[in-house]
C-alpha positions in Angstrom: -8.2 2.8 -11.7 -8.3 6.4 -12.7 -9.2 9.4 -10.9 -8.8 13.6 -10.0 -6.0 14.2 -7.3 -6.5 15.3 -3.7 -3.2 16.5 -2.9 -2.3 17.3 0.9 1.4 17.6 2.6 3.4 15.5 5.4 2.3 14.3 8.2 -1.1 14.0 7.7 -2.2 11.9 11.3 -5.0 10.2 11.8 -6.5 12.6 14.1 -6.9 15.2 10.3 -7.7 11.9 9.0 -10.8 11.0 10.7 -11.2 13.3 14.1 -11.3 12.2 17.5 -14.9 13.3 17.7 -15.8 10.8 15.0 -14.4 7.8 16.9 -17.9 6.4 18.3 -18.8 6.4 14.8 -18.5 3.3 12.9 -20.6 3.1 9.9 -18.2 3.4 6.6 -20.5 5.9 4.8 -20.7 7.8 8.3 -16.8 7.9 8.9 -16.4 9.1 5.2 -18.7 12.4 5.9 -16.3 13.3 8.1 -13.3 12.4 6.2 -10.5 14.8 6.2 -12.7 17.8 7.3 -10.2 19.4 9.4 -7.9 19.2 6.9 -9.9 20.5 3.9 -13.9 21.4 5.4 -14.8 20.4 1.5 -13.4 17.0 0.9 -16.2 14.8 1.5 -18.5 16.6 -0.8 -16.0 16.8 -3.7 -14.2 13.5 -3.9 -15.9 11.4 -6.6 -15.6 7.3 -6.4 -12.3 6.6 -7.9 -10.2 9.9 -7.2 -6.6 9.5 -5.5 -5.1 11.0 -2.8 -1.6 12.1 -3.0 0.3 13.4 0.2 3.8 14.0 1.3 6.1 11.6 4.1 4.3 10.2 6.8 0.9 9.5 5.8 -1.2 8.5 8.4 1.1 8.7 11.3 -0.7 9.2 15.1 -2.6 6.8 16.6 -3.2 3.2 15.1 -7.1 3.7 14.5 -8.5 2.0 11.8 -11.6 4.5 11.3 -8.4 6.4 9.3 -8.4 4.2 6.2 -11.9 3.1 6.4 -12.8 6.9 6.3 -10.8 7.1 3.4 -11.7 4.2 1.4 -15.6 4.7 1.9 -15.2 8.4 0.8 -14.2 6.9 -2.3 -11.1 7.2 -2.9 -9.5 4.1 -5.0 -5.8 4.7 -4.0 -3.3 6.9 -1.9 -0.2 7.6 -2.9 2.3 8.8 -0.6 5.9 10.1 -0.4 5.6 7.1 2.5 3.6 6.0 5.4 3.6 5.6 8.7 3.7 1.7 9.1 0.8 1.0 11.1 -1.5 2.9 8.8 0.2 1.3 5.8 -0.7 -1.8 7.7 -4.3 -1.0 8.6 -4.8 -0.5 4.6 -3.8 -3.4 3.4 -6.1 -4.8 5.9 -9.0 -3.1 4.7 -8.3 -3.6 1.1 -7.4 0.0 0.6 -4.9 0.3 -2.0 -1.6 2.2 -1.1 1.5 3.1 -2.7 4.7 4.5 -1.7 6.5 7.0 -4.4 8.1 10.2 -4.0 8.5 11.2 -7.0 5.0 10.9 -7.5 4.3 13.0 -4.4 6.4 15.3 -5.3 5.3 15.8 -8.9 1.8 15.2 -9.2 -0.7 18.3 -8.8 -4.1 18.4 -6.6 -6.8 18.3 -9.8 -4.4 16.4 -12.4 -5.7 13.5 -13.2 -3.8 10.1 -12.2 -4.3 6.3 -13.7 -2.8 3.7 -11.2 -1.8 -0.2 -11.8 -1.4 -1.5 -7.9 -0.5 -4.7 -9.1 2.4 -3.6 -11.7 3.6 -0.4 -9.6 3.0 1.8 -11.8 1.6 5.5 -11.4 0.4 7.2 -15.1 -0.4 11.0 -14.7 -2.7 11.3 -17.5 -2.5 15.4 -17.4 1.1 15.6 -18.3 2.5 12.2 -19.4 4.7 11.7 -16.9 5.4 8.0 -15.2 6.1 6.5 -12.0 7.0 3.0 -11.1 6.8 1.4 -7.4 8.0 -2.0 -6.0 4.0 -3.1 -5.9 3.6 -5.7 -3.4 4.3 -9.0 -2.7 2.1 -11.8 -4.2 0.6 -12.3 -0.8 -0.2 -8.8 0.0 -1.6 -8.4 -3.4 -3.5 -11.4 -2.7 -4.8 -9.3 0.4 -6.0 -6.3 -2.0 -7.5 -8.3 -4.4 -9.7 -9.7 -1.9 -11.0 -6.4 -0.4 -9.0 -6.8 2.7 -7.2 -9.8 5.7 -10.5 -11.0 6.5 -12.1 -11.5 3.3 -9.0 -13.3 1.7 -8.8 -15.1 5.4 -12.9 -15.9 4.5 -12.0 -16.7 0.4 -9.3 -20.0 1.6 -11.5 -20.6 4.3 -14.6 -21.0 1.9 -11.7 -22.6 -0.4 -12.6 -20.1 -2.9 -8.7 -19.1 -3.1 
């Protein structure tokens, strides 16, 4: 996957996330409208399917609402990258099929508007504006197992069906 950087800092919470006044929302393409618009008023009408979001430590600390990641992953963004997550959101991804990856040196490096290629499944983080690269741990097979299946329930669905 390859997209344009959204860069924001630490501690983004859920609340920026996806508001409180959102909550009673729950449509994906609803949630998305109001995706980060505390945060930056102009996200939702300038993110393009396949951007990445790049923030600081602490991504998605706050409450443990789901709407967060589904907000995020029906705006359209393929991936987050963060100096590191809070681990409930971390977990809530990975339950949505929203692909996540912990590097600070990414974080730290990469620019809002440069212009990022990301392997999940090797770890690895290109920045295709100035070379530079970035290798993660990835996931375990399992939890890539999870990602490749768009989320728990539909990998839970795929060895039900005994597609997997």
């Amino acid at each position: 996957m390859a997209g344009t950087v959204f860069k924001y800092g630490d501690s983004v919470d859920t609340d920026v996330i996806l508001p409180a006044r959102y909550l009673a929302l729950y449509e994906p393409a609803d949630l998305a409208a109001h995706c980060l618009e505390d945060l930056d008023a102009d996200f939702s009408r300038r993110v393009r399917p396949g951007d990445i979001l790049v923030a600081g430590e602490n991504f998605g600390c706050g409450s443990s609402r789901e709407h967060a990641p589904i907000a995020i992953k029906a705006s359209g963004i393929a991936c987050v990258v963060a100096a590191s997550f809070a681990r409930i959101f971390y977990r809530n991804a990975i339950n949505i099929g929203l692909p996540i990856l912990e590097s600070p040196e990414a974080a730290e490096a990469v620019k809002s508007g440069d212009r990022l290629e990301v392997e999940v499944a090797k770890g690895e983080i290109r920045n295709l504006t100035d070379g530079a690269v970035y290798h993660t741990g990835g996931f375990p097979d399992f939890i890539g197992g999870i990602m490749a299946a768009g989320g728990l329930l539909a990998s839970i669905a795929g060895k039900a069906s005994g597609r997997d």
